[in-house]
N, C-alpha and C positions, 0 to 999 in steps of 0.2 A: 429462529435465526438461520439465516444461510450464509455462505461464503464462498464465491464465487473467486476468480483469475483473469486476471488479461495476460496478452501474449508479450508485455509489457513489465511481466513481472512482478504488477501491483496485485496484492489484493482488495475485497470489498467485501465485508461481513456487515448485511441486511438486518434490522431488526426495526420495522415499523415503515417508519419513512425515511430512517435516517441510515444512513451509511457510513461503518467508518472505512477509511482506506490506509493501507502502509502497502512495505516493501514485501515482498517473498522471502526465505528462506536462501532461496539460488540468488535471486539477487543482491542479498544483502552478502553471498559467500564471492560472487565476482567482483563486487566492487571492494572488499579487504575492509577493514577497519572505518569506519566512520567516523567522520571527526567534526563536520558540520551538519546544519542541516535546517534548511525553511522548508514552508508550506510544500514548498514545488520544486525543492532543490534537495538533492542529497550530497554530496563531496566527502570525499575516503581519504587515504593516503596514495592510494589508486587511478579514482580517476572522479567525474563529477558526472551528473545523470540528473535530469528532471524525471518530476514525479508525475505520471499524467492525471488528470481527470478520469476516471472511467465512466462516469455518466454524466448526466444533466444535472446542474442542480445547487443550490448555493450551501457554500461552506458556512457552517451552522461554531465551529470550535476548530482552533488547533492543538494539538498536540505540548502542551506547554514546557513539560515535565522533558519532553522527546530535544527540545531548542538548548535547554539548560543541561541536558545531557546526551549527546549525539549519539551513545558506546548502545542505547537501546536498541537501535537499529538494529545493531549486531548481535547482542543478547538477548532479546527476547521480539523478533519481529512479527510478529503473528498478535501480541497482545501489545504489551507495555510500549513496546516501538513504532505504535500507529502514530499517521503524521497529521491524519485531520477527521471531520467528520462532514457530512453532505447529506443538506434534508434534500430527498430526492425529488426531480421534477417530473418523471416519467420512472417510474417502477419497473417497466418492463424492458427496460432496457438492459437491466443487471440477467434476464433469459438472456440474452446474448453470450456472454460473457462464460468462461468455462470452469465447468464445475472441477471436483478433486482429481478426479479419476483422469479426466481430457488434461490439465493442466501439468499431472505429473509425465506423461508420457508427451504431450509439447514439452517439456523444460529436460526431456532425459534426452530427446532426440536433436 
């Protein structure tokens, strides 16, 4: 299993072909409370944010549990607050994408 960052704030944790993607940690603390949220939409008490794509590839499941409860976002984003999943079309495109170490020092500075 890997788990990669965009500079977008999403992340992607690999496991086969399939990918799932949510929010960061940072992102879920700037945008305050979550109160909605689709496939590709997030909205807070704060402010509202797309979620992007980080690779290729068609969305295989969304997040069901995360629609009927939005507060995941903010409680547990890294697991339970994932938003979708995406059987990959190109694998190598999640090497692009930054790992922990790049990711925390982008998101400190």
């Amino acid at each position: 299993m890997t788990t990669k960052y965009t500079e977008d704030h999403e992340w992607i944790r690999v496991e086969g072909d399939i990918a799932t993607v949510g929010i960061t940690h940072h992102a879920q603390d700037a945008l305050g409370d979550v109160v909605f949220v689709d496939a590709g939409v997030v909205e807070s008490v704060k402010a509202a944010a797309d979620v992007y794509m980080p690779v290729s590839g068609e969305v295989t499941e969304i997040n069901e549990a995360l629609l009927g409860d939005p507060s995941l976002a903010n409680s547990d984003p890294l697991a339970a607050g994932w938003f979708f999943k995406v059987k990959l079309s190109d694998p190598a495109q999640v090497d692009a994408l930054l790992d922990e170490t790049a990711y925390a020092a982008f998101s400190a500075g």
